[in-house]
VONUGU-289332 format. One record per residue (C-alpha): residue number from 0; x, y, z. Coordinates in steps of 0.05 Angstrom, whole numbers, always signed. Layout:
REM VONUGU-289332
<vodo resi="NUM" u="X" v="Y" w="Z"/>
...
This chain:
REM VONUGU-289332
<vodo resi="0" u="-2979" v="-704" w="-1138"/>
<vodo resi="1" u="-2980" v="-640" w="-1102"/>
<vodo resi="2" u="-3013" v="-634" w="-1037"/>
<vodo resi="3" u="-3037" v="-566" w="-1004"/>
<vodo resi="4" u="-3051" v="-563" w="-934"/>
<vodo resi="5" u="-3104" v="-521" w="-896"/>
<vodo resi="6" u="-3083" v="-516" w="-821"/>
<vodo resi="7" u="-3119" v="-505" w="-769"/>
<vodo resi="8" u="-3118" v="-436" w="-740"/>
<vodo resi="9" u="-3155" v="-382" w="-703"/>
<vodo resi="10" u="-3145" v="-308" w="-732"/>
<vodo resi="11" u="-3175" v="-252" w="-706"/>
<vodo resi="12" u="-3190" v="-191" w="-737"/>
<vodo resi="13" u="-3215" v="-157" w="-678"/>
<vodo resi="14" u="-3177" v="-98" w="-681"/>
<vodo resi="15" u="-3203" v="-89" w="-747"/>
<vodo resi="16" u="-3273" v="-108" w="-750"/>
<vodo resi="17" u="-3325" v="-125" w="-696"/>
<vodo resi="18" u="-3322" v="-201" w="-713"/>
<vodo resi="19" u="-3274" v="-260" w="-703"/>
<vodo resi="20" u="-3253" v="-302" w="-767"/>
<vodo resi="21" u="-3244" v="-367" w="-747"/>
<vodo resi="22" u="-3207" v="-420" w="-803"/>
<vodo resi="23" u="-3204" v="-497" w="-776"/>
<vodo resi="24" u="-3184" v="-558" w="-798"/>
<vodo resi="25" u="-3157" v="-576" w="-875"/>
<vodo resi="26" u="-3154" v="-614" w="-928"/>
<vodo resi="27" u="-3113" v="-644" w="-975"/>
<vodo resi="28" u="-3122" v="-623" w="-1050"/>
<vodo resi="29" u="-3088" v="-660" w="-1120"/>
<vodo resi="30" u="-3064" v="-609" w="-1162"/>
<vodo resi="31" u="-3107" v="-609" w="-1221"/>
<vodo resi="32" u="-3059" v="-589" w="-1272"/>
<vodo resi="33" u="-3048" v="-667" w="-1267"/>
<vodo resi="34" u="-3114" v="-681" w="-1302"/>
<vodo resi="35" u="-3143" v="-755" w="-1314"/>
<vodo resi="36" u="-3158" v="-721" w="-1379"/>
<vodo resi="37" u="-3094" v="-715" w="-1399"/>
<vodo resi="38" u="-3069" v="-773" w="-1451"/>
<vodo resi="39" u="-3018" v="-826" w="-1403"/>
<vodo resi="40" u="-2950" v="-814" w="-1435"/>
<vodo resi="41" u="-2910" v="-882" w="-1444"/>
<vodo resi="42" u="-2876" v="-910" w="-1396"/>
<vodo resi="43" u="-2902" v="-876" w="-1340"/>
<vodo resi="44" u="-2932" v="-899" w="-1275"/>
<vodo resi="45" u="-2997" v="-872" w="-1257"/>
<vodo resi="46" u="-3058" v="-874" w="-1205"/>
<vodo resi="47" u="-3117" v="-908" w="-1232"/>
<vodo resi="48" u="-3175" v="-940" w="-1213"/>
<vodo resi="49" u="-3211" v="-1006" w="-1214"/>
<vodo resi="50" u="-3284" v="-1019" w="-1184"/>
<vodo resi="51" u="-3313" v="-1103" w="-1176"/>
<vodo resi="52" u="-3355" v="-1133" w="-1127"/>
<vodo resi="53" u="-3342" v="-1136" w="-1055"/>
<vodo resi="54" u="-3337" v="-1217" w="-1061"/>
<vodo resi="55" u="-3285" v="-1208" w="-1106"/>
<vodo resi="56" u="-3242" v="-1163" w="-1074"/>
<vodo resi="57" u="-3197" v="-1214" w="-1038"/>
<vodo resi="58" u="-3181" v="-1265" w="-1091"/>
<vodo resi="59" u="-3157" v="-1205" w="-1120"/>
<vodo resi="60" u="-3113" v="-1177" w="-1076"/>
<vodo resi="61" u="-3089" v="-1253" w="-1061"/>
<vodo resi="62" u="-3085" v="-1273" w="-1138"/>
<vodo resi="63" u="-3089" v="-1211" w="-1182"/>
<vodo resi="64" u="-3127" v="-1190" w="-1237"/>
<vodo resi="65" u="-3154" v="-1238" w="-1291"/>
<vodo resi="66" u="-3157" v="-1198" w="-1353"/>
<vodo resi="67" u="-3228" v="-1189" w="-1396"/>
<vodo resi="68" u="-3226" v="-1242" w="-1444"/>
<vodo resi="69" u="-3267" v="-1189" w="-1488"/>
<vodo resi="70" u="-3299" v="-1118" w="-1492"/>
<vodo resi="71" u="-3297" v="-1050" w="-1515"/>
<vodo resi="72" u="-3219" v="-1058" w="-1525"/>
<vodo resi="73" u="-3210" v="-1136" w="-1523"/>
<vodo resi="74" u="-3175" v="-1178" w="-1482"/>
<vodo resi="75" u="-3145" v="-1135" w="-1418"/>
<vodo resi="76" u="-3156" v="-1110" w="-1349"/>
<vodo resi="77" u="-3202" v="-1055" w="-1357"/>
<vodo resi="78" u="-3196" v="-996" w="-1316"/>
<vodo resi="79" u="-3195" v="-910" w="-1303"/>
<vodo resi="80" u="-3155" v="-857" w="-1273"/>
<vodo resi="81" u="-3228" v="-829" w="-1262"/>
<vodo resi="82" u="-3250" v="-847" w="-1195"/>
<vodo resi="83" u="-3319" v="-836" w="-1207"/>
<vodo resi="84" u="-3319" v="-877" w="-1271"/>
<vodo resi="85" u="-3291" v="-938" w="-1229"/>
<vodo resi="86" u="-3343" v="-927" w="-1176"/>
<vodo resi="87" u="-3402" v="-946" w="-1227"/>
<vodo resi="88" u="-3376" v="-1019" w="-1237"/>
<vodo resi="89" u="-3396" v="-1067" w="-1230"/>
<vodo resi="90" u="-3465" v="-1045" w="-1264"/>
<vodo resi="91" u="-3523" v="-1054" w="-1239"/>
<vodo resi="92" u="-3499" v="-1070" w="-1164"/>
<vodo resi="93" u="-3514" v="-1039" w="-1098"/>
<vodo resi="94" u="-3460" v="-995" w="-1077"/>
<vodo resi="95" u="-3455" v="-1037" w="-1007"/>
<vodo resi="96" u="-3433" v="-1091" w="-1047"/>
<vodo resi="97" u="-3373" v="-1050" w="-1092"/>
<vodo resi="98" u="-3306" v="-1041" w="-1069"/>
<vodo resi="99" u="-3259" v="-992" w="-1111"/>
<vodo resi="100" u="-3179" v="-1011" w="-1115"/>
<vodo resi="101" u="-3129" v="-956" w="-1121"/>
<vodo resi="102" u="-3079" v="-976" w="-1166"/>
<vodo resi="103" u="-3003" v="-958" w="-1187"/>
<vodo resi="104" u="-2998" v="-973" w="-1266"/>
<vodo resi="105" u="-2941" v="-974" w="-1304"/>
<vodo resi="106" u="-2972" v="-968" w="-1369"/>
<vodo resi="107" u="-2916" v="-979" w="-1419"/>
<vodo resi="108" u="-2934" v="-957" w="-1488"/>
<vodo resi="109" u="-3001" v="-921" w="-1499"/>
<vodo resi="110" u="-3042" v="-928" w="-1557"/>
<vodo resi="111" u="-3100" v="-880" w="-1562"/>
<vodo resi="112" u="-3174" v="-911" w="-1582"/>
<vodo resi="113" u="-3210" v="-851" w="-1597"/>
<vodo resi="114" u="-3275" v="-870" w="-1648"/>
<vodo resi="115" u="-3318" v="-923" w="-1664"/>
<vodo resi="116" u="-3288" v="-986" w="-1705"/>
<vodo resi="117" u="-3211" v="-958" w="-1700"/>
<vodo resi="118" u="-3170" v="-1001" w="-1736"/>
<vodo resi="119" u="-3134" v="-1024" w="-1676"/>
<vodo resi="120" u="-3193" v="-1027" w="-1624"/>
<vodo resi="121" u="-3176" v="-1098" w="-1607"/>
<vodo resi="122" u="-3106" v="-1112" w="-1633"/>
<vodo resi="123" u="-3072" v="-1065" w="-1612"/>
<vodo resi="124" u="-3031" v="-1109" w="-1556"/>
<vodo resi="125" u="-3013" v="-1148" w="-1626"/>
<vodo resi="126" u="-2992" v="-1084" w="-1652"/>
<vodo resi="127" u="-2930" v="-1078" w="-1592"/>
<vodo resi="128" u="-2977" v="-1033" w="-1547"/>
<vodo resi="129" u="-2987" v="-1053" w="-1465"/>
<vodo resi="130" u="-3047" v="-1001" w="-1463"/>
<vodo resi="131" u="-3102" v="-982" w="-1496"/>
<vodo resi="132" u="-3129" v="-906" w="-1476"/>
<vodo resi="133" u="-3202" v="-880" w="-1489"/>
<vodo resi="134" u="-3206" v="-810" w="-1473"/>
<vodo resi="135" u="-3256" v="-766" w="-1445"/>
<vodo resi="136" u="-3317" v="-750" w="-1487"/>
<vodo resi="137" u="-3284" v="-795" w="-1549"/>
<vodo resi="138" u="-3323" v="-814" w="-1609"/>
<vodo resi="139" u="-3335" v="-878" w="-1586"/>
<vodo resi="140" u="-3419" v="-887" w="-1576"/>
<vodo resi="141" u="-3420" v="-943" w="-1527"/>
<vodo resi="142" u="-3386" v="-897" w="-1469"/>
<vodo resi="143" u="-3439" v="-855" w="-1449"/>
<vodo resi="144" u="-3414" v="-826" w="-1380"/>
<vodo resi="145" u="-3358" v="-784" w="-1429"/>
<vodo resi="146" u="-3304" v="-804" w="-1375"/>
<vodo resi="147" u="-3234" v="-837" w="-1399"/>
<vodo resi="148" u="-3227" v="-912" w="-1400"/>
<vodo resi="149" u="-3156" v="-952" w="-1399"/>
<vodo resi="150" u="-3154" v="-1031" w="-1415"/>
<vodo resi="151" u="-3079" v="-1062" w="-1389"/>
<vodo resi="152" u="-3058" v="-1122" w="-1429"/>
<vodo resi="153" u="-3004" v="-1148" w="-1374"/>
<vodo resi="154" u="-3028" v="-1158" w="-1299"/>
<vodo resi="155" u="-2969" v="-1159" w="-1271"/>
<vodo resi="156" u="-2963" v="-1084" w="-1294"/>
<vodo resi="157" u="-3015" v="-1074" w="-1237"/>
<vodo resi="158" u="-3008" v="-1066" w="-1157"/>
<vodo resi="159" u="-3066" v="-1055" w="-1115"/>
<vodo resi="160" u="-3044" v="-999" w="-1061"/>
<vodo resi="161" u="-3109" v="-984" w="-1021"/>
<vodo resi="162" u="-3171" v="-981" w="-1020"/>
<vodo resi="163" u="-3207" v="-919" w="-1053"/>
<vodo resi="164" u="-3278" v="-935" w="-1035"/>
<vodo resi="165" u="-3323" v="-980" w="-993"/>
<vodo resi="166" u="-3385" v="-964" w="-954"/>
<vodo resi="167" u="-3375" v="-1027" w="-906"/>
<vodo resi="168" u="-3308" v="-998" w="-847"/>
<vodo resi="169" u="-3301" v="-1059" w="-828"/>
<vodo resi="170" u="-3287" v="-1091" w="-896"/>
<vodo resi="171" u="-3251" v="-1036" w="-914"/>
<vodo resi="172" u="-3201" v="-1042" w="-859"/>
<vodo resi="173" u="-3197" v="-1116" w="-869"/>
<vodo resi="174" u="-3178" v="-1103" w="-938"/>
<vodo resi="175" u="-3129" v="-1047" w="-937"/>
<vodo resi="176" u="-3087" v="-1106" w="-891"/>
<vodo resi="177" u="-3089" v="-1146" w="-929"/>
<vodo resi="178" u="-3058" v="-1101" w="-983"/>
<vodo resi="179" u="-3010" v="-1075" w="-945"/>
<vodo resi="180" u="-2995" v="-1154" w="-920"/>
<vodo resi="181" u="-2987" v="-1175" w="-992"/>
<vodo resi="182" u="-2944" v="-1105" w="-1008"/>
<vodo resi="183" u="-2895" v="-1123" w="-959"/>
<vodo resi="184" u="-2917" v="-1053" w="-934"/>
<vodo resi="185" u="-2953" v="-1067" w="-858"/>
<vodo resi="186" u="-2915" v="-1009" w="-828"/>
<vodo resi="187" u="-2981" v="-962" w="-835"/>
<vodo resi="188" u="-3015" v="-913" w="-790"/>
<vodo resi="189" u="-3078" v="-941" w="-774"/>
<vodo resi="190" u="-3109" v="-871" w="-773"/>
<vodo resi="191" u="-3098" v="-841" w="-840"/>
<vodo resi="192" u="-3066" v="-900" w="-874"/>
<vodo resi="193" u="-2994" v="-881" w="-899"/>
<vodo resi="194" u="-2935" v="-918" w="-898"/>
<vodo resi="195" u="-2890" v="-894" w="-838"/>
<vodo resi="196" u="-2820" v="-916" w="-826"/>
<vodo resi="197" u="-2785" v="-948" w="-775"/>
<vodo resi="198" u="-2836" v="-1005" w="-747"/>
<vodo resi="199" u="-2886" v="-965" w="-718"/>
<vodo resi="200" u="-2960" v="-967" w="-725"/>
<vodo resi="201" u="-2982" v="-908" w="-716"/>
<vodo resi="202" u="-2967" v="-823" w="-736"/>
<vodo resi="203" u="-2955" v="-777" w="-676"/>
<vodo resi="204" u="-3022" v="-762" w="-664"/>
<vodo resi="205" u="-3035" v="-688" w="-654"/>
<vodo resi="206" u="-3090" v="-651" w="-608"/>
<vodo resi="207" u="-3116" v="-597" w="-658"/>
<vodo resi="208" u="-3116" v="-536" w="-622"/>
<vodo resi="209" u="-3190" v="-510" w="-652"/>
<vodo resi="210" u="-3233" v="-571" w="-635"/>
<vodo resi="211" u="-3186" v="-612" w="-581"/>
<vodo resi="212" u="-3187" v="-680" w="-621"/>
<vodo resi="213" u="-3128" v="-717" w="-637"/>
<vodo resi="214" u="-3119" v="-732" w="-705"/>
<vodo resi="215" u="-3061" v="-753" w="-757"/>
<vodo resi="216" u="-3029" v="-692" w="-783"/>
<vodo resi="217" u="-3020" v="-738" w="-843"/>
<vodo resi="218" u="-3099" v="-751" w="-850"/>
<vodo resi="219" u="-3126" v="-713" w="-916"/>
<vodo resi="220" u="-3172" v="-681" w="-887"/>
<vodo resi="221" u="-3205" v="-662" w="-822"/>
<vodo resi="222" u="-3261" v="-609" w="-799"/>
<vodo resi="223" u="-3266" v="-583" w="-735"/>
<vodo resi="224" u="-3341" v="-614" w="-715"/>
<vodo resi="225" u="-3377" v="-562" w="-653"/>
């Protein structure tokens, strides 16, 4: 993932024009030429997403996933590298009550499930695959939202690294520890949530120079607020 960075500054232009430009604050952008879209090679490890109720969310973290014992692409642990398409599960739930898991997957091999009644919609983990991959706007009727679906066979081919969405802080907070607990990983800013090294708990926090506030340099984004 590439990461740009818009810094903070103050340019002037006054020698130019009659006005001041003013730029503060940034934010952190993925490069795009790494599109979900894009069919998951084998045997890579990607970002993805999963989204499940708020009651859930611990015995997850705690016990891991418990793969579908059916759907769209059988038996598996269904999830996206489209965030949005993780944030709609589960159906029909208020979105106080969802919590979305970033995940790291390693996918192993890939089979693609790209139309309605595909020979290997369901068998394909009998077939020597580890994922099955639906991708965006496939022929496949019952996925109406056009976004790309993955279904893991193998758990264990699944770690939960933070927490992508969650309307509740305080849950949210409470959760990412527990990650991060069960990751062997508690060495993590508490303001923008990265590991850091060497048994602190904290970033140097900066004073941005535009606004005055301190912040995390590492945070992903942050806008200078009058």
């Amino acid at each position: 993932m590439r990461r740009v960075f818009y810094v903070a500054l103050t340019y002037s232009l006054a020698d130019l024009m009659d006005e001041t430009i003013t730029f503060a604050g940034w934010e952190a952008l993925e490069d795009r030429s790494l599109s979900a879209n894009d069919e998951p090679k084998s045997g890579r490890t990607y970002t993805m997403f999963h989204g499940t109720h708020l009651s859930n969310a611990k015995t997850i973290i705690n016990n891991g996933f418990q793969p579908s014992k059916d759907g769209l692409l059988g038996t598996g642990v269904y999830i996206s590298r489209n965030k949005d398409k993780a944030k709609c599960y589960p159906l029909k739930t208020d979105k106080n009550e969802k919590v979305v898991f970033k995940l790291k997957v390693s996918v192993g091999k890939v089979k693609k499930i790209d139309c309605d009644n595909h020979p290997m919609q369901k068998t394909w983990h009998q077939n020597g695959y580890d994922c099955a991959w639906v991708p965006p706007k496939s022929n496949i009727s019952s996925i109406k939202s056009g976004r790309e679906e993955d279904c893991v066979w193998d758990p264990k081919r699944i770690t939960i690294v933070d927490v992508a969405c969650c309307v509740d802080d305080g849950k949210r907070k409470e959760l990412r520890k527990l990650i991060h607990r069960r990751n062997g990983t508690q060495d993590v800013c508490s303001s923008c949530h990265q590991n850091i090294p060497g048994g602190q708990n904290q970033h140097d926090i900066e004073r941005c120079w535009n606004c005055g506030k301190k912040v995390c340099p590492f945070k992903r984004k942050h806008v200078c607020k009058p």
